[in-house]
N, C-alpha and C positions, 0 to 999 in steps of 0.2 A: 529598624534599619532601612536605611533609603537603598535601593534599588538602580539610582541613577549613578555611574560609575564618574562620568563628568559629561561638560554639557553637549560634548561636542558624540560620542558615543552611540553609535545607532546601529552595533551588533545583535545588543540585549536587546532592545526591543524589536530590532530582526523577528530574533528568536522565537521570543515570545511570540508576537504577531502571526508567524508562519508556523507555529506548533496549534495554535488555536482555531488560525483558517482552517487546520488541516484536520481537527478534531471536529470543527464543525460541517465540515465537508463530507465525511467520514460518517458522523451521525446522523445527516440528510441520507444521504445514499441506504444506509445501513435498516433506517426505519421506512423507508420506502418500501427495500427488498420483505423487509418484514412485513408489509403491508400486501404484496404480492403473492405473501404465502410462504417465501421462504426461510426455512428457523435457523436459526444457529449463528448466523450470519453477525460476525462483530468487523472492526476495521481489520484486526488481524489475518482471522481467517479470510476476509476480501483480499488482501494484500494477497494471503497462500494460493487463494485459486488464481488469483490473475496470473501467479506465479507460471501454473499449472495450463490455462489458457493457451496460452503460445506452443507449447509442447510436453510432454512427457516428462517425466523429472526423478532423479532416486536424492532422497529424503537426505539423505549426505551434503548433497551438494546444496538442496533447496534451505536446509539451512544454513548452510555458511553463506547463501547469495544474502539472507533474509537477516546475518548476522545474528542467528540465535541458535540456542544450543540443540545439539540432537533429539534431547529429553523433550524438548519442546514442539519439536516436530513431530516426534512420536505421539505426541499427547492429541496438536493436532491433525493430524493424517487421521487417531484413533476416531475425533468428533467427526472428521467430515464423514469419513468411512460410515459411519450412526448416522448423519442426517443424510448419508445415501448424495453427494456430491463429489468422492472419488472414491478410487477402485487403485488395488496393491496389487501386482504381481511379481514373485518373484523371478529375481532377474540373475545376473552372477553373482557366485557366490553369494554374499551377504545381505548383497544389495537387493534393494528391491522397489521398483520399478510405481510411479503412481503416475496416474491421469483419473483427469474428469470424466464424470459419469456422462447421462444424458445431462441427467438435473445440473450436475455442476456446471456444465454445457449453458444450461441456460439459465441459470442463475449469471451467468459471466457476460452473456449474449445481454441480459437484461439492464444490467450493474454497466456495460458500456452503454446501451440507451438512457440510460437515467442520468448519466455523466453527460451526452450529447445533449440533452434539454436542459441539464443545469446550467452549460458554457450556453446556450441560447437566452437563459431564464436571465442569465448575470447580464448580459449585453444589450438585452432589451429594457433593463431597470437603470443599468449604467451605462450607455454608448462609449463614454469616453475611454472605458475601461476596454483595453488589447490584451486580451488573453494570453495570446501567441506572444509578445513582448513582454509578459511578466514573464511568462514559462522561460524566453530565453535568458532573460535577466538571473531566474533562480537558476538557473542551467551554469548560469557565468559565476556567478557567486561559488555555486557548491564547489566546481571546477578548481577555483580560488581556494577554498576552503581544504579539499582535496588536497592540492601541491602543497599548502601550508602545514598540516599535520603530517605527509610523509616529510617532508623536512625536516618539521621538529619530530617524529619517529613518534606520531601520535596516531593510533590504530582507530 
């Protein structure tokens, strides 16, 4: 089964192309931190801390930011909590309260240096490549993409 929907068509391999960037970006980063020392460290759980980074968070909300279910948060809050990268407190009622550790601290501090020499690494190999105009361009697109599924009542 071909792949190409017609010829004119450059959603799908949108797609495709920025799902792969994003898994190999992911995987740089990921075996770096692993090289650093830190374990546990998958694209996910990166995503959860950076969550965590900017502030404080109860596990309710970080999921439905992160669009995944509760179960899931639980599962991961239980790993980082094990690799000692956050810390629970309970908060009202049910809720209960997480932030970064030291380590998650700087596992996070690290994970945005590693990103600062990547956008360095990519523009010294490629000049003609503008970071900051891809970012706005997917910024515009998603934007796009956003209005078009509350439209059609697509979540």
């Amino acid at each position: 089964m071909s792949t190409k929907f017609t010829s004119e068509s450059l959603s799908l391999p949108l797609a495709r192309e920025t799902a792969a960037l994003t898994e190999r970006i992911m995987a740089r980063l990921c075996h770096q931190l692993s090289d650093q020392g830190f374990e546990m460290i998958t694209p996910s759980a990166l995503i959860f801390l950076s969550k965590l980074d900017c502030s404080d968070a109860i596990a309710s909300v970080l999921a439905r930011e992160l669009g995944v279910s509760r179960q899931r948060i639980a599962k991961t809050v239980k790993d980082m909590k094990q690799a000692g990268y956050v810390e629970q407190e309970v908060g009202i009622g049910k809720r209960k309260s997480l932030s970064l550790t030291e380590k998650g601290r700087r596992v996070t501090l690290s994970a945005r240096r590693l990103f600062s020499e990547l956008d360095q690494a990519i523009v010294s190999t490629d000049p003609s490549i503008r970071l900051s105009e891809t970012l706005e361009s997917v910024r515009q697109l998603d934007a796009v993409m956003a209005d078009l599924n509350a439209k059609d009542q697509i979540s």
